[in-house]
N, C-alpha and C positions, 0 to 999 in steps of 0.2 A: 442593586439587587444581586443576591447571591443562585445562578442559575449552575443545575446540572442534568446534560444531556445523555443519556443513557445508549451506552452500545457495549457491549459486553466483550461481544468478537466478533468477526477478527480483522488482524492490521489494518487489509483493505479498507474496510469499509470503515472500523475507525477514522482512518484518512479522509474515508468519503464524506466525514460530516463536518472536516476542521472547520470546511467555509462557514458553516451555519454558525459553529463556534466565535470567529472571526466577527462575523455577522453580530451580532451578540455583544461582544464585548467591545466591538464600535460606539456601539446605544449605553457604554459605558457601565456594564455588567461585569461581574464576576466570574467569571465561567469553567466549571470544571467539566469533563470529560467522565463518567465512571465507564470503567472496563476493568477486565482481566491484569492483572501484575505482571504477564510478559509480554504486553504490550505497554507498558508505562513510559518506556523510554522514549518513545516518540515524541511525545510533549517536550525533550530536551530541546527539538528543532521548530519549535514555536514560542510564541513568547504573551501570547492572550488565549491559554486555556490549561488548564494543569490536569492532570488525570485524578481520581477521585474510586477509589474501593469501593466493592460492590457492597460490603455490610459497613459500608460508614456513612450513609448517607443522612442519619438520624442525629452525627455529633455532629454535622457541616450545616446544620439546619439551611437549607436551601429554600431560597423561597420558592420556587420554580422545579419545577424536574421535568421534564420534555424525553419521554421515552421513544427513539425512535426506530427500534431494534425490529426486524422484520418476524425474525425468527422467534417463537414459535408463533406468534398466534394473530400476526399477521401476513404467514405466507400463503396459505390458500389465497388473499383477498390482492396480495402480490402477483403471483402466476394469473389470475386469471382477468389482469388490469390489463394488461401485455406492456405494459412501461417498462423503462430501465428502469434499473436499480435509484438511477439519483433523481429522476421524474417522479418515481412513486414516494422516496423517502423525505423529499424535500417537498410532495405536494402535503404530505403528514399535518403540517401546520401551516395554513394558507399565507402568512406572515414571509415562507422561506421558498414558496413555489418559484419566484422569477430570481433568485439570487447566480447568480457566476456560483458552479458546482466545481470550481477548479481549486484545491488547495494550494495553500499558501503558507511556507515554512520562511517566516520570515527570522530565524534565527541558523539558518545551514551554514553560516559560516563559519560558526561555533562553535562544530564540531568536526569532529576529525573526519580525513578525508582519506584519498586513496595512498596520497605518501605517508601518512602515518603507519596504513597496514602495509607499506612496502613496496606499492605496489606503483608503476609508473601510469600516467594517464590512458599512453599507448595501450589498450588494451581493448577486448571489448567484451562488458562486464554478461555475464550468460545467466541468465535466472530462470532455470528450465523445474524449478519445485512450488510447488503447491500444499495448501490442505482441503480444497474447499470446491475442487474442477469435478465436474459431471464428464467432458471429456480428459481423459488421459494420453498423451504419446510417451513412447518409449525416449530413454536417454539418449538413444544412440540417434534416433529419428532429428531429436530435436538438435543436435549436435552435427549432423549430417547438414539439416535446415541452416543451423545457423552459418556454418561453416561456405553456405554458398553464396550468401550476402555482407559477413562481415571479412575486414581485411585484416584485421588487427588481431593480435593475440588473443585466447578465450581464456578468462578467468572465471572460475565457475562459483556464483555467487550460493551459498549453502548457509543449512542453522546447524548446530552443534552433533546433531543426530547423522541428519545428510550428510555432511564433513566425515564424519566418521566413517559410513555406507563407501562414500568414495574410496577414502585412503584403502579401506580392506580390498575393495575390489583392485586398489592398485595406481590409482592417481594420486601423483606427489601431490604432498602437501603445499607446494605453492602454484600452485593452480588453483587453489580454491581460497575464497575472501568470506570469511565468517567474521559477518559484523559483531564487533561489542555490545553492541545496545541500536534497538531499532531508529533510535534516533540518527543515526551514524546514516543510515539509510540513503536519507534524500541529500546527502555531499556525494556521498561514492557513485550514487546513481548520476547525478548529474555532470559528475567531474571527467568520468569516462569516454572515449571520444568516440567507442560505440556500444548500444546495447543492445540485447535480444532478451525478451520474457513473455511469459506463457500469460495469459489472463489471469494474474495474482497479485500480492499487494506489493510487488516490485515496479510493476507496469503501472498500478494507480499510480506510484510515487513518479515513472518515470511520467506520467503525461502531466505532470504538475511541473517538472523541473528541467527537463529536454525541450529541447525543437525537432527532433526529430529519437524514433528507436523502432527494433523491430520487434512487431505485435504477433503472438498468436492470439488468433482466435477460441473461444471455450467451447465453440460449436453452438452456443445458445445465445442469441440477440441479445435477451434481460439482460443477462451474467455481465455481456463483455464491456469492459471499464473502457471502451475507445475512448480516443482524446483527437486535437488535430493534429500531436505528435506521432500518434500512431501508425503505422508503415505496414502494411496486414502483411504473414508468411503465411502461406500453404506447407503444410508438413505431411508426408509422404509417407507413413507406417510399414 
């Protein structure tokens, strides 16, 4: 059977539904993913579920579509469930409630990792950006935070915009690790021997692929992608 599971955006929560994915094409399924084009890359770092366009779903004739995107017009019935995120999206179809919510990138070795960008292990990868936080702290806050729990050098993990933001403000260019393609994600994140990130979809990725990293909190219980990697920091504004 040809299934595709609908999440449009973003990365995070892309991420958050590989299992289901996984899950799926155990039971010997086909299984595409549809979302957004600049998340596509991710699926390089799996190998049972491909991503899938949002206006292609009528050539792919699928027999199944399982839409499980919160937004829009299941969020009021979201907030006022008081679930997480992966308790309410995984209770969506009764078939996926008790599943392991932990993804699984069973192809990360395949792609490139931190020596490729240059960069040595010793480090500790700093993913202080967001698109998607209800709470915000300042750069310097979270840099201050990170700076008093990791030992190792800060490389600051950026997307091409942010990279940009930086350098004009004045941080060299190799301080900062702008992935290729999201797939690249969960090697760099795991290969690092320390990490620091904000509740975003670096954090998803790291609690999938660490034993341990340091977790901010989003300030909102639903939001926060805790794992048993996660290591909670208080940040001081």
């Amino acid at each position: 059977m040809k299934i595709c599971i609908v999440y449009h955006e973003r990365l995070g929560d892309i991420i958050r539904v590989l299992p289901i994915a996984r899950h799926l094409a155990g039971q010997g399924h086909h299984v595409c993913v549809e979302c957004l084009e600049q998340y596509r890359g991710i699926f390089d770092a799996v190998t049972y579920a491909w991503p899938s366009a949002p206006n292609a779903r009528a050539e792919h004739q699928f027999d199944r579509v399982i839409d499980l995107q919160i937004w829009p017009r299941r969020y009021e019935a979201f907030r006022a469930s008081g679930k997480s995120w992966g308790d309410f999206v995984f209770g969506i179809e009764p078939e996926f409630a008790n599943l392991d919510q932990r993804p699984v990138f069973d192809a990360i070795d395949k792609t490139d990792g931190l020596e490729e960008y240059g960069f040595p292990r010793a480090v500790c990868l700093f993913a202080p950006f967001g698109y998607s936080q209800g709470r915000r702290h300042s750069f310097s806050a979270l840099v201050k935070a990170c700076r008093l729990v990791a030992k190792r050098p800060l490389v600051v993990l950026a997307d091409s915009r942010q990279a940009s933001d930086l350098i004009a403000s004045g941080m060299p260019s190799n301080w900062i690790l702008e992935a290729r393609s999201p797939g690249h994600l969960p090697r760099l994140i795991r290969d690092a021997e320390e990490m620091f990130a904000i509740n975003s979809a670096p954090c998803v990725i790291a609690g999938a692929v660490r034993s341990s990293f340091w977790h901010v909190s989003s300030g909102v219980a639903q939001d926060d992608a805790f794992s048993a990697a996660s290591r909670i920091v208080t940040v001081d504004d």
